[in-house]
ZANULUM-166661 format. One record per residue (C-alpha): residue in three letters; x negated, y negated, z. Coordinates in pm, 1 decimal. Each point is the difference from the previous one (the first is absolute). Layout:
BEGIN
pt resn Ala | xx X | yy Y | zz Z
...
//
This chain:
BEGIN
pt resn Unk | xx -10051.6 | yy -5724.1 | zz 5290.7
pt resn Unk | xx 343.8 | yy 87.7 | zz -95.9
pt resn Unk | xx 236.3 | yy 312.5 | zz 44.4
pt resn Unk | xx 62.7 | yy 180.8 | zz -337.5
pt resn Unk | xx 384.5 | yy -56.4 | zz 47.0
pt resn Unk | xx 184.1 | yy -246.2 | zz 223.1
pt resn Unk | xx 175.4 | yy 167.3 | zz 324.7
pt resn Unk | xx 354.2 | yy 99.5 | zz 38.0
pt resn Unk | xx 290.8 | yy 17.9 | zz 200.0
pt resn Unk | xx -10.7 | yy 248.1 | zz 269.8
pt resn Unk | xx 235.0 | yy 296.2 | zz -48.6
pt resn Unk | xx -116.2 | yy 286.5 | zz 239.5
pt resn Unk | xx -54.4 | yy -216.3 | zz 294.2
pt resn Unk | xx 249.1 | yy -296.7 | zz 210.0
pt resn Unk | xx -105.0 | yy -357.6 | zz -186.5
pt resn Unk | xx 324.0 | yy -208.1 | zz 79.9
pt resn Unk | xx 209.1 | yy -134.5 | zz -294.0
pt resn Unk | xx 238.9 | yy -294.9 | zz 126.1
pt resn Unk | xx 167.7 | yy 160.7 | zz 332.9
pt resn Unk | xx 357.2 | yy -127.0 | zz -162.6
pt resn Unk | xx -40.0 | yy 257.5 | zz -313.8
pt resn Unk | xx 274.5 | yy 192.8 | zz 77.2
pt resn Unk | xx 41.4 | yy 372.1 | zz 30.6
pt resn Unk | xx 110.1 | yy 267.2 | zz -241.4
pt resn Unk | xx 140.7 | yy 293.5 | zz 87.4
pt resn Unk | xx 97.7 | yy 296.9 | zz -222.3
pt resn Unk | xx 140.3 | yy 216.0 | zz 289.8
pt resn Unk | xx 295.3 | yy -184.7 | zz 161.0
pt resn Unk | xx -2.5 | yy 266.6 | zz 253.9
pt resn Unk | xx -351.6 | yy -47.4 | zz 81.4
pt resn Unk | xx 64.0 | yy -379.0 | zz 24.7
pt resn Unk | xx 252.6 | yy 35.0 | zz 267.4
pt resn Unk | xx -229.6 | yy 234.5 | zz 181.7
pt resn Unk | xx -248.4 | yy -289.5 | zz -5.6
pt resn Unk | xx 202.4 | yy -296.7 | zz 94.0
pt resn Unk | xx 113.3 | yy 234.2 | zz 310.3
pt resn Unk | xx -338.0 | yy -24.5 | zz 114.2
pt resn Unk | xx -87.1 | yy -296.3 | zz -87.7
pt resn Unk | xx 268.8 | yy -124.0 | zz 241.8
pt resn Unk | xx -72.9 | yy 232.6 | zz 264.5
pt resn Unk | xx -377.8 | yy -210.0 | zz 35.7
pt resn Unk | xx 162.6 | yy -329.6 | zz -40.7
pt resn Unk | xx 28.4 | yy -56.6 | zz 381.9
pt resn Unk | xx -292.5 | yy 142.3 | zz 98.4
pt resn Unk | xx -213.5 | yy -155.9 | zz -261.2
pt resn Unk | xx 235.4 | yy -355.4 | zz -75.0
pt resn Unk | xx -22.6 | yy 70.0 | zz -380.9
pt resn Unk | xx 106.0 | yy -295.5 | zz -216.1
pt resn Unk | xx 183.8 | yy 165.0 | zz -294.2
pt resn Unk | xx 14.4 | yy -279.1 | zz -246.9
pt resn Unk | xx -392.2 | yy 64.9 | zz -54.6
pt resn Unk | xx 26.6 | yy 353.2 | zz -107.4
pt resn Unk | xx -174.0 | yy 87.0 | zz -310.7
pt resn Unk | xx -162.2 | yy 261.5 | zz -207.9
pt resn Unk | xx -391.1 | yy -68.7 | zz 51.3
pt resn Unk | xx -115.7 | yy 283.9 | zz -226.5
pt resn Unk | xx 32.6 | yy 352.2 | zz -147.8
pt resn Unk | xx -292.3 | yy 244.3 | zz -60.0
pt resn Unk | xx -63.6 | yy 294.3 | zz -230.7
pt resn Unk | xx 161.1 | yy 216.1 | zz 270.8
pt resn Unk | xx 350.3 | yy -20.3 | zz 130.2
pt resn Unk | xx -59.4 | yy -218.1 | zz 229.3
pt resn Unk | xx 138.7 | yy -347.3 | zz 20.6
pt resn Unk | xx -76.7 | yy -299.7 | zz 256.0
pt resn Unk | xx 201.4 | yy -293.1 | zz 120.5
pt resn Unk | xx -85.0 | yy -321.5 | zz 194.2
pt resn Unk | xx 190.2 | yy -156.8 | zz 221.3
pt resn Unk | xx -37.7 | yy -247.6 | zz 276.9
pt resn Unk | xx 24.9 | yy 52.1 | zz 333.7
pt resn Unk | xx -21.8 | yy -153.9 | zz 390.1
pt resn Unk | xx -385.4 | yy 163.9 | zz -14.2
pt resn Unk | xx -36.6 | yy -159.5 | zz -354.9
pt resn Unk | xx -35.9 | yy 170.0 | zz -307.2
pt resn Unk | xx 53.5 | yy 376.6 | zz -46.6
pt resn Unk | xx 39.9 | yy 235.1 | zz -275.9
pt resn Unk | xx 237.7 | yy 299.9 | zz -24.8
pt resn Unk | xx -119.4 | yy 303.9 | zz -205.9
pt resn Unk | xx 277.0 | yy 229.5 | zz -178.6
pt resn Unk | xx -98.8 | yy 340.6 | zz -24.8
pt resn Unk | xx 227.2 | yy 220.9 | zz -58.3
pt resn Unk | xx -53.6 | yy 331.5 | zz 172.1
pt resn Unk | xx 60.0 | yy 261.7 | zz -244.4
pt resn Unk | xx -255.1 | yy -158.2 | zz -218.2
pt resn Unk | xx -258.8 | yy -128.3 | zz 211.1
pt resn Unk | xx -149.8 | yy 149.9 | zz 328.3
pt resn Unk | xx -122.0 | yy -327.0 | zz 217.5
pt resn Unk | xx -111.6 | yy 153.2 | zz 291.5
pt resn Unk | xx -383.3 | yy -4.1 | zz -150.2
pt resn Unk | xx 81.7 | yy -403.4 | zz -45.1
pt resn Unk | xx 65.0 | yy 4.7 | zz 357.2
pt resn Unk | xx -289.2 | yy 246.0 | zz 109.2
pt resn Unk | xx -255.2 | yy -230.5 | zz -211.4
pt resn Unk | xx 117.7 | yy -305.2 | zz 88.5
pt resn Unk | xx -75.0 | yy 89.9 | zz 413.9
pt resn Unk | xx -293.9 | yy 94.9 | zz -108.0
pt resn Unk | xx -111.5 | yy -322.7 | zz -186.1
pt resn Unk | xx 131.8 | yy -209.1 | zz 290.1
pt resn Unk | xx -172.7 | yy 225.0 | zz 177.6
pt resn Unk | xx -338.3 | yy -103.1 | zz -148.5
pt resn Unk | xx 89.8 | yy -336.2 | zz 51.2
pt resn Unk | xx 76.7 | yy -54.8 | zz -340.5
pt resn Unk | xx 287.4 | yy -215.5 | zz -137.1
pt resn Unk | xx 254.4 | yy 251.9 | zz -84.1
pt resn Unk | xx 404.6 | yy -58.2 | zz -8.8
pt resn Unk | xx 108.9 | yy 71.9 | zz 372.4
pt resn Unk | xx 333.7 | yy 248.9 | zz 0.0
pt resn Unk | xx 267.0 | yy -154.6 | zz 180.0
pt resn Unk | xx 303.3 | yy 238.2 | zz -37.9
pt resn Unk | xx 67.1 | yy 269.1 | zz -196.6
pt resn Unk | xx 284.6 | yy 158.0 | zz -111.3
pt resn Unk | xx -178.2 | yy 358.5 | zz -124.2
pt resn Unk | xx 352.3 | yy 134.1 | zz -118.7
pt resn Unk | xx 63.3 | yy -271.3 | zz -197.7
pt resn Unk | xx -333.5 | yy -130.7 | zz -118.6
pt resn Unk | xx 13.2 | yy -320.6 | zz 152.1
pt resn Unk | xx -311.6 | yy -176.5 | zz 164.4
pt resn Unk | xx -14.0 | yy -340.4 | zz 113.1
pt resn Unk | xx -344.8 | yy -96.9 | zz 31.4
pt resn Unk | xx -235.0 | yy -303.3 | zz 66.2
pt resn Unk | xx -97.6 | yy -273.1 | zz -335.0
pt resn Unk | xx -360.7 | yy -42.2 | zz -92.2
pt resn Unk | xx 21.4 | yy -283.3 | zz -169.7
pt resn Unk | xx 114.2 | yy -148.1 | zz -315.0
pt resn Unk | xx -326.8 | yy 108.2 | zz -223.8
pt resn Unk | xx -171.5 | yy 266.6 | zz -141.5
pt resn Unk | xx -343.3 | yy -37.2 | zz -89.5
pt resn Unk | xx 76.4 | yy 96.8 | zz -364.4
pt resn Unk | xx 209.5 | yy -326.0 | zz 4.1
pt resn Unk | xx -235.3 | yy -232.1 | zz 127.8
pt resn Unk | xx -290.5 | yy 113.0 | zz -226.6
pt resn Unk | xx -129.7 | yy -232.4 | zz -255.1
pt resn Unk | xx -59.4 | yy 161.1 | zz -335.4
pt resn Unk | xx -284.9 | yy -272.8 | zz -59.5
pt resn Unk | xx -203.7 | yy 95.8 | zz 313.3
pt resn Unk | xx -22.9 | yy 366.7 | zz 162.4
pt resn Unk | xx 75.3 | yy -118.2 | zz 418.6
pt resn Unk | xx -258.7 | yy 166.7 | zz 168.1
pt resn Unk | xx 120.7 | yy -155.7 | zz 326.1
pt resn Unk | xx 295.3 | yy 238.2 | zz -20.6
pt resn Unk | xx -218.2 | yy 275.4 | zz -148.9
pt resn Unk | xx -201.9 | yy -3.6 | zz 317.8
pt resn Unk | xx 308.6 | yy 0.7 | zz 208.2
pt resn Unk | xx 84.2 | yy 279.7 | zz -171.4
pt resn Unk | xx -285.0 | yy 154.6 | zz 43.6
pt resn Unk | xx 4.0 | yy -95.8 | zz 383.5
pt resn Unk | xx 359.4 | yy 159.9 | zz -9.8
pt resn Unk | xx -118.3 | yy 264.3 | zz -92.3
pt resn Unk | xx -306.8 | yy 107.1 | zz 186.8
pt resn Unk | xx 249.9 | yy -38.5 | zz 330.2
pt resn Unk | xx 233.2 | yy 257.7 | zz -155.6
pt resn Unk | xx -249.0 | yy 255.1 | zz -88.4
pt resn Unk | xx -179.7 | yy -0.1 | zz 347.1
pt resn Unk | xx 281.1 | yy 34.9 | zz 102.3
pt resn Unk | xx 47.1 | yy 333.7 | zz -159.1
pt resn Unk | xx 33.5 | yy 309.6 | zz 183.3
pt resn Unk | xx 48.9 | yy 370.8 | zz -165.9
pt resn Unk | xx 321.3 | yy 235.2 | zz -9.5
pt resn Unk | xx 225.6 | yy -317.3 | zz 57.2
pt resn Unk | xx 74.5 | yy -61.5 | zz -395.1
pt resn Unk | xx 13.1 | yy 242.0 | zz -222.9
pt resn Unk | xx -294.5 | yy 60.1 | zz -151.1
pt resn Unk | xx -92.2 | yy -66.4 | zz -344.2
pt resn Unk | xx -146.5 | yy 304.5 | zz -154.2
pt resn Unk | xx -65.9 | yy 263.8 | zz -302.9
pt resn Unk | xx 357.5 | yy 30.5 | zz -41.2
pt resn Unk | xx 110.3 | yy -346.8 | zz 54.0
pt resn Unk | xx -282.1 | yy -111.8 | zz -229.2
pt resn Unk | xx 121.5 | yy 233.1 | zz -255.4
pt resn Unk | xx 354.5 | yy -64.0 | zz -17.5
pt resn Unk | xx -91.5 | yy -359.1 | zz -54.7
pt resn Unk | xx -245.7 | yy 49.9 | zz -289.5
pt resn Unk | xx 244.0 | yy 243.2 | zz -168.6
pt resn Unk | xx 240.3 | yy -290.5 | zz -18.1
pt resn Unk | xx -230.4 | yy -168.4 | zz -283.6
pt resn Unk | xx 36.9 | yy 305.7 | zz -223.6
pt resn Unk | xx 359.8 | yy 92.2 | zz 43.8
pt resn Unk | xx 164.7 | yy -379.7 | zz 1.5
pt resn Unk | xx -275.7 | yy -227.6 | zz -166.7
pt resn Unk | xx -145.4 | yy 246.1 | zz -304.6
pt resn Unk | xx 309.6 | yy 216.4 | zz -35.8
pt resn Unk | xx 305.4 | yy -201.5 | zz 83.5
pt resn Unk | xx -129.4 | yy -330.7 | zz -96.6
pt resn Unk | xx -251.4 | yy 46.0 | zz -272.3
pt resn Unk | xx 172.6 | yy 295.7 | zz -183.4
pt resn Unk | xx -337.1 | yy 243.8 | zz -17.5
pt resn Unk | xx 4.0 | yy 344.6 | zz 28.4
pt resn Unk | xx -234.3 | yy 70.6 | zz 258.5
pt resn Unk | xx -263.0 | yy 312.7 | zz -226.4
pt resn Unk | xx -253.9 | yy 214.8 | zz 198.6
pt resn Unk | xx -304.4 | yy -212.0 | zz -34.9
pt resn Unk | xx 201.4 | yy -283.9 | zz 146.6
pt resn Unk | xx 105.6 | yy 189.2 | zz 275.7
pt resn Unk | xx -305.2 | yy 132.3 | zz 71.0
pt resn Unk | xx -131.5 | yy -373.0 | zz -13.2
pt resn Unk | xx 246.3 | yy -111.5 | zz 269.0
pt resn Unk | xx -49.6 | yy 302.4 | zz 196.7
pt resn Unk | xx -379.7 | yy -62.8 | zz -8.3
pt resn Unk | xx 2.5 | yy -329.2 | zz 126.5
pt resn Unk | xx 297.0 | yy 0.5 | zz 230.3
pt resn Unk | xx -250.9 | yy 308.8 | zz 162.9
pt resn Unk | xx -268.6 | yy -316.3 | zz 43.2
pt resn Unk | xx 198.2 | yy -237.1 | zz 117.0
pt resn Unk | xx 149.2 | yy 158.0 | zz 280.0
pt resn Unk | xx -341.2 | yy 181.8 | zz 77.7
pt resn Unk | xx -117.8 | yy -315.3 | zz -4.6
pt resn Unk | xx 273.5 | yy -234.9 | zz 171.4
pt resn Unk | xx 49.6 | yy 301.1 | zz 299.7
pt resn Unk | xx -402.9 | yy 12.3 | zz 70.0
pt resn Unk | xx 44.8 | yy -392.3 | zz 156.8
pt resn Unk | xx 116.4 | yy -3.9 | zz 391.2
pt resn Unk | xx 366.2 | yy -57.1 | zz 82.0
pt resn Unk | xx 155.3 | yy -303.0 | zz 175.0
pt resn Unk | xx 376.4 | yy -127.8 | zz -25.1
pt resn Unk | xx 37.0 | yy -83.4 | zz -328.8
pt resn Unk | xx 322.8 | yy -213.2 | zz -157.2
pt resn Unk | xx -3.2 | yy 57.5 | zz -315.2
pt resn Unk | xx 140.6 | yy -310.7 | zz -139.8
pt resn Unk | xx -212.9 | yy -278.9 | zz 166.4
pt resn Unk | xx -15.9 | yy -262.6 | zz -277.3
pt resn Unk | xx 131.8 | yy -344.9 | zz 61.7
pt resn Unk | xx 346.6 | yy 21.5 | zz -139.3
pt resn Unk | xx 28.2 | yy 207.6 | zz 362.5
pt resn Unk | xx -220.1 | yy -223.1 | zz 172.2
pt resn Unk | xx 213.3 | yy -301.6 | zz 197.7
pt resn Unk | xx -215.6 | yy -290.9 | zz 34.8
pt resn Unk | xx 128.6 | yy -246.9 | zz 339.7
pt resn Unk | xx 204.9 | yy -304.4 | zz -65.9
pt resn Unk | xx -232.3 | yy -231.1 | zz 142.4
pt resn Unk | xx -328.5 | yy 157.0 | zz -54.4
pt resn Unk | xx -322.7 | yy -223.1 | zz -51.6
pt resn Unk | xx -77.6 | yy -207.5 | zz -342.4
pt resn Unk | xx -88.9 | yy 231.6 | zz -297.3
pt resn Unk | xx -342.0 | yy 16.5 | zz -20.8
pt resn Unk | xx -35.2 | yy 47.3 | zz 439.3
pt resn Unk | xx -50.9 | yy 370.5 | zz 117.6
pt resn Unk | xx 280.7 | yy 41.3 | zz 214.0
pt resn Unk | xx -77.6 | yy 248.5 | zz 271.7
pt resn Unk | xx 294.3 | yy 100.1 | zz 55.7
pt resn Unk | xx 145.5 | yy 367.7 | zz -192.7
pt resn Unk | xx 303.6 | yy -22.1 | zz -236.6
pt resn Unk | xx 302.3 | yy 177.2 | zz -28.5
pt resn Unk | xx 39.1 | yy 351.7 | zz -84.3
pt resn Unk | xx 310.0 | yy 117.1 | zz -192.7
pt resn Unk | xx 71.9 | yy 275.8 | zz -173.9
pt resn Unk | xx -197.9 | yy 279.9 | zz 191.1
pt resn Unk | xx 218.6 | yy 255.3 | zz 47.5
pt resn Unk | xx -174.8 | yy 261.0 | zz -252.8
pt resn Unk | xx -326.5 | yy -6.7 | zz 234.2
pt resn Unk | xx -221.0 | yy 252.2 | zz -9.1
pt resn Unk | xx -323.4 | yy 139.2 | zz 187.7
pt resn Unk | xx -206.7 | yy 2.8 | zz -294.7
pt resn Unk | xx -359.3 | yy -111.6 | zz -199.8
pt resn Unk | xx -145.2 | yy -339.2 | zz 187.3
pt resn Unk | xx -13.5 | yy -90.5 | zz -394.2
pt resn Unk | xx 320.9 | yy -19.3 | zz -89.3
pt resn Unk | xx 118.9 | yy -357.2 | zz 167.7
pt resn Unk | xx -286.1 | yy -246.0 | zz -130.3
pt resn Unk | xx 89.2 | yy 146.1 | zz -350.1
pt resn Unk | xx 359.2 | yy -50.3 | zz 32.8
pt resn Unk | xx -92.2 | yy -330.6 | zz 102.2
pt resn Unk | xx -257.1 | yy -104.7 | zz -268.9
pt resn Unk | xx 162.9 | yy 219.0 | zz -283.1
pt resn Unk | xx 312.4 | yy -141.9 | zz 44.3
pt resn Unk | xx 336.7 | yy 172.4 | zz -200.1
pt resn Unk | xx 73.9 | yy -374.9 | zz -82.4
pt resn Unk | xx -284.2 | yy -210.3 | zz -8.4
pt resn Unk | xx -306.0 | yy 9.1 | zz -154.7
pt resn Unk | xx -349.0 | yy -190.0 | zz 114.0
pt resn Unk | xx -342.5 | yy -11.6 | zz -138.0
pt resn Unk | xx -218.8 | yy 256.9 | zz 98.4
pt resn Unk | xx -277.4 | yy -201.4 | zz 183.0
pt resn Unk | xx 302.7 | yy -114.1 | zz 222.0
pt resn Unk | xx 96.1 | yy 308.4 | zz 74.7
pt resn Unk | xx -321.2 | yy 120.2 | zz 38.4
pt resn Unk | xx -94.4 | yy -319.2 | zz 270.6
pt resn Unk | xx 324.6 | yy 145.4 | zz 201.5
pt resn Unk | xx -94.4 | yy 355.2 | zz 35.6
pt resn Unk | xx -332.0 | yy -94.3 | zz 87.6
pt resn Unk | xx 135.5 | yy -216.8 | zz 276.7
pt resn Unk | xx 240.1 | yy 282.0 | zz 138.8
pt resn Unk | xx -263.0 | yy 276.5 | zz -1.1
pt resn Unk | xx -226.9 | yy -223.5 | zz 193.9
pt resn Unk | xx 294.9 | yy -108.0 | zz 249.9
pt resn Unk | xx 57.7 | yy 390.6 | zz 5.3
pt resn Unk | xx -300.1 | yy 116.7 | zz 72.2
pt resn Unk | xx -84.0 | yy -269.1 | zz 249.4
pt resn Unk | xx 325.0 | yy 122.2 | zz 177.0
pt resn Unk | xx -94.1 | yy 350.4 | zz -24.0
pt resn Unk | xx 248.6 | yy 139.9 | zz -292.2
pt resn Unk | xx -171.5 | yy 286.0 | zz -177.1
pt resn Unk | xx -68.6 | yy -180.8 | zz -325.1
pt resn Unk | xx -355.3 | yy 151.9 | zz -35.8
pt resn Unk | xx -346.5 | yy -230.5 | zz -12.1
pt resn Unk | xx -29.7 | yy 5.0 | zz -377.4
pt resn Unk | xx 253.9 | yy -236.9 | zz -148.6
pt resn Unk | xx -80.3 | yy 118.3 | zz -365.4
pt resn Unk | xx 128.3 | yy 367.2 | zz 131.9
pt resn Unk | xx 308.0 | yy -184.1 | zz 137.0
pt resn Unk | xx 86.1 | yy -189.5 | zz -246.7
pt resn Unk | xx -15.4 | yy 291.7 | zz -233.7
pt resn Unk | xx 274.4 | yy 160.8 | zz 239.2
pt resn Unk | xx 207.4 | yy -299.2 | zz -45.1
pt resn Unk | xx 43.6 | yy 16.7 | zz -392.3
pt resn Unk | xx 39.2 | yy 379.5 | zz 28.8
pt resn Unk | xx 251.8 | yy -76.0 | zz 195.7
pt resn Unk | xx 152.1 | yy -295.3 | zz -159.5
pt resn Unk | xx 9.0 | yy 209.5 | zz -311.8
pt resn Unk | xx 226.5 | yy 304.5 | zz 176.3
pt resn Unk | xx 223.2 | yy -347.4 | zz 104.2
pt resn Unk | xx 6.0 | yy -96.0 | zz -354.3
pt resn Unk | xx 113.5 | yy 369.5 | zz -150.6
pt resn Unk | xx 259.1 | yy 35.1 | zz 237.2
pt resn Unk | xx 140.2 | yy -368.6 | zz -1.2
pt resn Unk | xx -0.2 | yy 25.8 | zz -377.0
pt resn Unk | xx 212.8 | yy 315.7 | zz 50.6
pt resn Unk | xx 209.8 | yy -135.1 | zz 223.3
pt resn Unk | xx 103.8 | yy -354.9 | zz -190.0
pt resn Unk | xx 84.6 | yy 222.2 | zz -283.2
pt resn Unk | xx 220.4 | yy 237.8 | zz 233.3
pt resn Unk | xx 161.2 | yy -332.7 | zz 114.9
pt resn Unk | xx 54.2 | yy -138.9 | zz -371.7
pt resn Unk | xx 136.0 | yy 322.5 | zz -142.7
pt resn Unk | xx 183.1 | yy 190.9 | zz 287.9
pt resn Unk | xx 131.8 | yy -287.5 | zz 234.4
pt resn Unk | xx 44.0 | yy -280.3 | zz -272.2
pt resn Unk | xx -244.1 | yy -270.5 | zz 137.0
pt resn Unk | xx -241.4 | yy -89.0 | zz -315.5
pt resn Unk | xx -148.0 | yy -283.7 | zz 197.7
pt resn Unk | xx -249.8 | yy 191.3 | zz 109.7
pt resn Unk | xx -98.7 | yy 185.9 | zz -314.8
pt resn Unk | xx -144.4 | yy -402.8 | zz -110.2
pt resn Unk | xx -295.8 | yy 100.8 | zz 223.9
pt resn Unk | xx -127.0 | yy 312.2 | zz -106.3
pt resn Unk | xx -240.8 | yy -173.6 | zz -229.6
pt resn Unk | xx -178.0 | yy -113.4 | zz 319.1
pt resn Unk | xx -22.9 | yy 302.7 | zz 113.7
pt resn Unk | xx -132.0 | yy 178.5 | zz -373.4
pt resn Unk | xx -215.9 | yy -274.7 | zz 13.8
pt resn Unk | xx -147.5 | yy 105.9 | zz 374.9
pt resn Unk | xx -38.1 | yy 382.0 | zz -118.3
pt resn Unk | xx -213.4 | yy -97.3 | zz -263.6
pt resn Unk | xx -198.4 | yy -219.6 | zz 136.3
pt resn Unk | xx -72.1 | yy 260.0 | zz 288.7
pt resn Unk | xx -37.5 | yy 235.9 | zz -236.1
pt resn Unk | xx -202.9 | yy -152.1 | zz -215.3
pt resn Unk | xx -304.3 | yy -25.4 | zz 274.9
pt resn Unk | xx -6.4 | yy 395.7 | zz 91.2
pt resn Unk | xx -134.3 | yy 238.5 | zz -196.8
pt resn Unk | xx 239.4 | yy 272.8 | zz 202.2
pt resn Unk | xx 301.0 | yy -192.4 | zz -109.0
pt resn Unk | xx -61.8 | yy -79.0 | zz -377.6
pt resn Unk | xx 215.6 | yy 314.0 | zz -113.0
pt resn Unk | xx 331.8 | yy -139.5 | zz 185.6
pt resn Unk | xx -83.8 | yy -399.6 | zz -177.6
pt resn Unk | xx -17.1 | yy 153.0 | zz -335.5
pt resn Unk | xx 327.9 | yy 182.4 | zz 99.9
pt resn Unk | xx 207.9 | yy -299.7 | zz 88.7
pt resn Unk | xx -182.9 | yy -179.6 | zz -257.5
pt resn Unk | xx 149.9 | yy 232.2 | zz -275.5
pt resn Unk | xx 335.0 | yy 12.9 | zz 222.6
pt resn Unk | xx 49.7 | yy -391.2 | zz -72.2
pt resn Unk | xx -85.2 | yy 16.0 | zz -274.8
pt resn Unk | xx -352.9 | yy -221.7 | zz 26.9
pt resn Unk | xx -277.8 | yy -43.2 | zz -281.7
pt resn Unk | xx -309.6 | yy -18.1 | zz 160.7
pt resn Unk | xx -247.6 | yy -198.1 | zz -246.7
pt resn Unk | xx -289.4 | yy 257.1 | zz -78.6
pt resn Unk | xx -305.9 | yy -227.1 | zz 93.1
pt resn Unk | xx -186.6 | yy 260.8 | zz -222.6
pt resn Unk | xx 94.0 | yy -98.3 | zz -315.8
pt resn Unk | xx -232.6 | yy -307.7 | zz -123.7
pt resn Unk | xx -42.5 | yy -179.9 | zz -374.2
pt resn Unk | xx 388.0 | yy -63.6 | zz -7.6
pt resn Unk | xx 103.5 | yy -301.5 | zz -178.1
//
């Protein structure tokens, strides 16, 4: 069993490159403003300067740097204030550690500045240890371990919650930035009304599950797996590393194990995926998550869901090719066509919107009706 395209790089979480790759800076000012800092912790945290390095940038504006310390490894994140709010990174993050989950501890922050020093989970993500010959379902199930403890852990009207207008916005991205933008089609009244008509489904649909904390981008490029955990092919009880959280949301208990098994960057076989969701509904139910008694119901909730994931992510790789000048990311959408039809394809409610993106890319479907041709 194989993955339909080999993994890659992380980009919207903290994978280290080598610590030594130094630093760019297109704001001199900004630089200064940084190196201030940076020297104002050097006492208190014995900072050894030579191992300073760039360990990643995401899709956002954030940046993060590694650099050793007398407590070891730590990484720096550089956001700068105008354009990124951290204080949900910091709210989330409490609450992860909270739940006695491995999440980045904040050491000090300078708010002003959008400087955070915080604690190093290791040198891996789970993306990077995969091998595209075998699907790891000893990481899958700590995964899936991961994140049982982070949903019961969920309590309302502490995240924002993720409804009709949230859910909205986010399908309305696929329209606007993949069909328009991207694709170049004029978007008629029968198409509209196609869209409309199913986005009124899904969120009907994806809103009718019960709500824990849900964040939104748990796939294993965000998933830090420990230096020195266990053999592959040992369950490892112990959770991984959580990055990249700070969008959280109280939302659909569907929405995580499809971010996790419909991955933006990886693609399994269905029977693995399907072994994995069984596993976490039964861990959830067994720990009392309100993931029903019927799995065939749940399941259903999770590819409804998956499939408002895959509209909006579509949407918003083509928003990142066209307005912010990152076409990286547009190389995936075919994964993600490729997940809307094959949702599609098995739900009679949803056959109008696969015919849609099927004539929107421009796909021949083979007419299975035609017979005698030579």
């Amino acid at each position: 069993m194989t993955p339909s395209s080999h993994p890659v790089p992380s980009a919207t979480s903290t994978p280290p490159t080598s610590p030594l790759q130094p630093i760019p800076w297109a704001d001199t000012e900004r630089q200064q403003r940084f190196q201030a800092w940076f020297d104002s912790q050097q006492v208190g945290f014995g900072f050894v300067p030579d191992t300073l390095g760039l360990a990643s940038a995401d899709a956002s504006f954030r940046r993060y740097f590694r650099v050793q310390s007398n407590r070891g490894n730590l990484v720096i994140m550089d956001a700068p204030p105008e354009k990124e709010n951290c204080k949900p990174f910091v709210d989330i993050a409490a609450l992860l550690n909270h739940a006695g989950l491995r999440a980045p501890k904040i050491l000090a922050w300078d708010e002003g500045n959008g400087f955070m020093l915080l604690t190093d989970l290791g040198t891996r993500t789970m993306m990077q240890t995969i091998d595209p010959a075998q699907p790891p379902l000893n990481l899958y199930l700590n995964a899936v371990d991961t994140l049982v403890q982070w949903q019961l852990s969920s309590a309302p009207q502490v995240l924002p919650p993720y409804d009709e207008a949230l859910l909205r916005r986010e399908l309305e991205l696929f329209p606007e930035w993949y069909i328009g933008a991207h694709r170049q089609v004029t978007i008629d009244p029968a198409m509209r009304k196609t869209l409309d008509d199913t986005f009124a489904l899904l969120i009907q649909n994806n809103l009718s599950w019960p709500s824990v904390y849900v964040h939104r981008d748990f796939m294993p490029r965000n998933l830090m797996v420990p230096d020195d955990l266990a053999v592959p092919g040992q369950t490892d009880p112990r959770y991984l590393g959580v990055l990249d959280f700070q969008d959280a949301v109280y939302g659909p208990i569907t929405y995580d194990i499809a971010s996790l098994m419909r991955d933006a960057f990886l693609t399994w076989e269905e029977d693995f995926c399907l072994d994995v969701t069984i596993r976490y509904w039964e861990k959830a139910r067994k720990a009392g998550l309100p993931v029903g008694d019927d799995f065939g119901e749940f399941y259903r909730g999770v590819e409804w869901m998956g499939l408002q994931r895959h509209l909006k992510i579509a949407g918003i790789f083509a928003r990142l090719t066209l307005r912010d000048g990152k076409p990286k990311y547009l190389a995936d959408t075919p994964r993600f066509i490729d997940y809307i039809r094959s949702t599609c394809s098995r739900y009679i409610q949803l056959k109008p919107l696969l015919r849609l993106v099927e004539k929107v890319d421009g796909i021949e479907v083979p007419n299975v009706f035609a017979f005698g041709r030579s």
